[in-house]
C-alpha positions as CSV (number, residue, x, y, z in Angstrom):
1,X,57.3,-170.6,-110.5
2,X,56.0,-174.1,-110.3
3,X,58.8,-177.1,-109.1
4,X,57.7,-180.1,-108.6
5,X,60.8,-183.1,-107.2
6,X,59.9,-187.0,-107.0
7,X,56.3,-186.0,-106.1
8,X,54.0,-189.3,-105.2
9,X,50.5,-189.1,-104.7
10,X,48.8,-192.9,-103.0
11,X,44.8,-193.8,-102.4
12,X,44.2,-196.5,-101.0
13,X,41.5,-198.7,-102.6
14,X,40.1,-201.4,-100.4
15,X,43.7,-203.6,-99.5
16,X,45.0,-201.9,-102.8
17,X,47.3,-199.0,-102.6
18,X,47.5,-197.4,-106.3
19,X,50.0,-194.3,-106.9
20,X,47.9,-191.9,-108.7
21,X,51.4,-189.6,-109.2
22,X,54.4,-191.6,-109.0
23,X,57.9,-190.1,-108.4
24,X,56.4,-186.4,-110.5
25,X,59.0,-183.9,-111.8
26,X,58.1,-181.0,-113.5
27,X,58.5,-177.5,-113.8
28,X,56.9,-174.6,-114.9
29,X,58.1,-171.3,-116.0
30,X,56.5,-167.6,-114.9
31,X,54.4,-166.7,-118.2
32,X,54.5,-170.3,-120.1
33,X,51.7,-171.5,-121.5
34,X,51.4,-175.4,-120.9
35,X,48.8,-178.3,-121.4
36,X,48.9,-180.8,-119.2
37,X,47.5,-183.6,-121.4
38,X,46.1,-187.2,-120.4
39,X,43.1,-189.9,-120.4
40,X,40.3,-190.0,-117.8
41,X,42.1,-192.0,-114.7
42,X,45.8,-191.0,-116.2
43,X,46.4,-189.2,-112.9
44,X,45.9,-185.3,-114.8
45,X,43.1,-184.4,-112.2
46,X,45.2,-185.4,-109.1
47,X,48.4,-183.5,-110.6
48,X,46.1,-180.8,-111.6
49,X,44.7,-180.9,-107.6
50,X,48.2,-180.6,-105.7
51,X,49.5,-177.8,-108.4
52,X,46.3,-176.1,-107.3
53,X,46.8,-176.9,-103.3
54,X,43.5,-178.5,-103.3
55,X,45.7,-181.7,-102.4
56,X,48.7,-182.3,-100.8
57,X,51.8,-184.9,-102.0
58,X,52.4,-187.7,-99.8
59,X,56.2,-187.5,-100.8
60,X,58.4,-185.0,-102.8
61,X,59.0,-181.5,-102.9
62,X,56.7,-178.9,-104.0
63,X,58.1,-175.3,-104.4
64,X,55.5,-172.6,-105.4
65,X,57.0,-169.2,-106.3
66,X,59.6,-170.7,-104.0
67,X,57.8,-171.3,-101.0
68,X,57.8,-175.1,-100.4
69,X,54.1,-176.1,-100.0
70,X,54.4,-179.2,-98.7
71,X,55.3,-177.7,-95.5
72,X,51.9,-175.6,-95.3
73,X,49.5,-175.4,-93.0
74,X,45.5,-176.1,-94.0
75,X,45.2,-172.1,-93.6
76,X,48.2,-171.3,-95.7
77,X,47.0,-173.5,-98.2
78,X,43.8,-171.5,-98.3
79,X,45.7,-168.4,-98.3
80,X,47.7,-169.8,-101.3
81,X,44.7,-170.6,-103.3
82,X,42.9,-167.4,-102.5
83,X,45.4,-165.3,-103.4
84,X,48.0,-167.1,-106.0
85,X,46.0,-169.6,-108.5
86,X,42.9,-168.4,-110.3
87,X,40.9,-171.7,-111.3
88,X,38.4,-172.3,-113.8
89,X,36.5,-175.9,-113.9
90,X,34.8,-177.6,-116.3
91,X,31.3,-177.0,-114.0
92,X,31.5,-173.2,-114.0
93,X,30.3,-173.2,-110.3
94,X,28.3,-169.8,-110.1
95,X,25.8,-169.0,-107.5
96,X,22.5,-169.0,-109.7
97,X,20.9,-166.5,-107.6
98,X,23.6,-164.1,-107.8
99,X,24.2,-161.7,-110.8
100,X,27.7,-161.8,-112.5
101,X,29.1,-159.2,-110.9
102,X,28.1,-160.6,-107.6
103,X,29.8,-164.0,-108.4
104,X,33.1,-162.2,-109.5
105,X,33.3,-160.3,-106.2
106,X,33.2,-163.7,-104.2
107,X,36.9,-164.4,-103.8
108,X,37.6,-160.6,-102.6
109,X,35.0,-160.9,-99.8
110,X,37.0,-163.9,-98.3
111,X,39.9,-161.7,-98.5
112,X,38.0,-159.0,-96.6
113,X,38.7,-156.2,-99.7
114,X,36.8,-152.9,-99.5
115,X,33.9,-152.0,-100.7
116,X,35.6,-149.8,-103.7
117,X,38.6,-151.2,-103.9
118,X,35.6,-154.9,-104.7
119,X,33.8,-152.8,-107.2
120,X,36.7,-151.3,-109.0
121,X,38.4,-154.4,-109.3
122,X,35.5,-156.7,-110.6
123,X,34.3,-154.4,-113.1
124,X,37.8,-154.5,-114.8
125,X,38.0,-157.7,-114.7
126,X,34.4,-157.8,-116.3
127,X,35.6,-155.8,-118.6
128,X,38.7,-158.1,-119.4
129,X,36.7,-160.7,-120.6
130,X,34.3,-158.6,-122.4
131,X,30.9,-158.9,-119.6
132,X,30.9,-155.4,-118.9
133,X,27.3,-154.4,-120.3
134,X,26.1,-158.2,-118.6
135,X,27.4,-157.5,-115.0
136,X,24.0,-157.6,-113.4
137,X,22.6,-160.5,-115.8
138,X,22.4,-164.2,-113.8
139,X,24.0,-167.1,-114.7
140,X,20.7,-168.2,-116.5
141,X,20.5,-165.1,-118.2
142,X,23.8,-165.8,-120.2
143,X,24.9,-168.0,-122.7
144,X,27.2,-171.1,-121.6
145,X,30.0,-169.6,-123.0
146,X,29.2,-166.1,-121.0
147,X,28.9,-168.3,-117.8
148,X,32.5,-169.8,-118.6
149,X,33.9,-165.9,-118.9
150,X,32.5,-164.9,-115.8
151,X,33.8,-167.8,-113.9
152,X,37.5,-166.5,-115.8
153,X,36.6,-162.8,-114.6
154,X,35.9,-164.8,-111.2
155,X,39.6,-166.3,-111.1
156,X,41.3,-163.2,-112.3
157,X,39.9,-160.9,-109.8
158,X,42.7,-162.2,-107.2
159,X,45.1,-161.1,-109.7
160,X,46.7,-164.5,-109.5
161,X,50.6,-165.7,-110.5
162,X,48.6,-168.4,-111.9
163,X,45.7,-169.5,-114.1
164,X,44.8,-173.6,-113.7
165,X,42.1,-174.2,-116.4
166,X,40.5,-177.8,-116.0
167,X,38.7,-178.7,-119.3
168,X,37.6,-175.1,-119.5
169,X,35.8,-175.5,-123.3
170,X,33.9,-179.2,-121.8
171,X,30.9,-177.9,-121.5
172,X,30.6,-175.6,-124.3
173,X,29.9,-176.1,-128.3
174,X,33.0,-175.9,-130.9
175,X,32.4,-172.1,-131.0
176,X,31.8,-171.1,-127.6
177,X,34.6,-173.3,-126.7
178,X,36.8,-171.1,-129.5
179,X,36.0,-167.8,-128.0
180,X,37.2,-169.2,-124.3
181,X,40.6,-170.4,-125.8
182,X,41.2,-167.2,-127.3
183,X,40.3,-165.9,-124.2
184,X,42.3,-167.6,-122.0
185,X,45.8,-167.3,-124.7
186,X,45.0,-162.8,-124.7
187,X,45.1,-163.5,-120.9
188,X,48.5,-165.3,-121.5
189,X,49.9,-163.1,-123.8
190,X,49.1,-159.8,-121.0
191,X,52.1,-161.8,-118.8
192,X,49.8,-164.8,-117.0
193,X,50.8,-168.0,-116.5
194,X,48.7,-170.3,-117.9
195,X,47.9,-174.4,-117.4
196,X,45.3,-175.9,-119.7
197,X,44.4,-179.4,-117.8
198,X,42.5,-181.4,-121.3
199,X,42.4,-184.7,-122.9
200,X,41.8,-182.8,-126.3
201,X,44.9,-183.2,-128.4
202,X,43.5,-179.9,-130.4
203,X,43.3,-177.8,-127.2
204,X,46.6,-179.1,-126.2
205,X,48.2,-178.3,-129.6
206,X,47.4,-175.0,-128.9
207,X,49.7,-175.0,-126.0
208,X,53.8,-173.7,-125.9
209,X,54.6,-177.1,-124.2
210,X,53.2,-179.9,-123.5
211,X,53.4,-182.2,-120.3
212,X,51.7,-185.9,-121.1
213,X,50.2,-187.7,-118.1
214,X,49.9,-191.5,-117.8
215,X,49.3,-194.1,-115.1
216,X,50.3,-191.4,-112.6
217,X,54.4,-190.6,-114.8
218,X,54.5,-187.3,-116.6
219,X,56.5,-186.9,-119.9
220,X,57.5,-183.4,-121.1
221,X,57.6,-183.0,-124.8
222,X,59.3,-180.3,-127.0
223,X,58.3,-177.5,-127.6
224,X,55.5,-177.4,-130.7
């Protein structure tokens, strides 16, 4: 599903260049379960940026369900992200004016879904993550860890081949953070894909496999 080869990443820092992914290979099976695990300024939130095609390599190879992304266009990359990776951040980025059910049904009106088809699909997704009696509540009428469960109702409304969670319990306490990791593994175990982005050796623990990120070289580990 996910194939990255000798993948390089460079930002240029006043005279400096500094490789924030240096010659990258990794892969990533449909339906694993993996934690991509690393300090602030390892090179985890760039890695974690091209898998999600919110950045592009500057060398290598990267092959998503097979089609080789480094050849995209900016609107194919859009297309890609709309339609293949469902992402939930850290910040749980919903519209504070609009009610849950509102933010949910976002993605599908970029994607120009009708009207029924839109209300059919984000109430079962509402309903996957257990929001269906808070559908019409605003963000500041729920609970951070609410918030964080629309935002993953939000990102599985696409139906995507793949869920990129970055620091997706950051923000909440131990036990709202709890209830979003068992979340996130039921959505696993129904047949998603699933990349937890963390600097938390207990969230990564959690994980089928690891992948360890350091001054921009990945590491695989076996299997825990």
């Amino acid at each position: 599903m996910i194939e990255m080869q000798n993948v390089c990443k460079y930002y240029r820092l006043g005279d400096e260049v500094v490789k924030a992914m240096d010659d990258v290979t990794l892969s990533v099976e449909k339906n694993e379960y993996v934690a991509i695990i690393g300090p602030s300024g390892s090179g985890k939130s760039t890695l974690m940026h091209t898998i999600g095609c919110l950045d592009m390599a500057d060398k290598g190879r990267y092959l998503l369900n097979g089609l080789d992304v480094t050849l995209c266009t900016e609107n194919e990359l859009a297309t890609i992200r709309a339609e293949m990776i469902g992402f939930v951040f850290q910040q749980f980025y919903l519209l504070p004016q609009m009610s849950a059910f509102e933010n949910v049904e976002m993605p599908l009106l970029y994607k120009k879904v009708s009207s029924r088809e839109r209300k059919k699909r984000v109430i079962e997704a509402l309903k996957r993550v257990g929001l269906a009696d808070r559908m019409h509540h605003r963000p500041d009428q729920l609970s951070g860890g609410q918030q964080q469960r629309v935002a993953i109702a939000r990102a599985l409304v696409v139906n995507p081949s793949v869920i990129l969670a970055d620091e997706p319990t950051g923000n909440l306490d131990s036990s709202s953070g709890e209830e979003i990791m068992r979340l996130l593994e039921e959505l696993h175990s129904q047949g998603n894909t699933l990349l937890i982005i963390t600097h938390s050796e207990r969230i990564a623990q959690r994980a089928d496999r690891r992948i360890r990120v350091h001054d921009g070289h990945v590491s695989e580990e076996a299997d825990l």
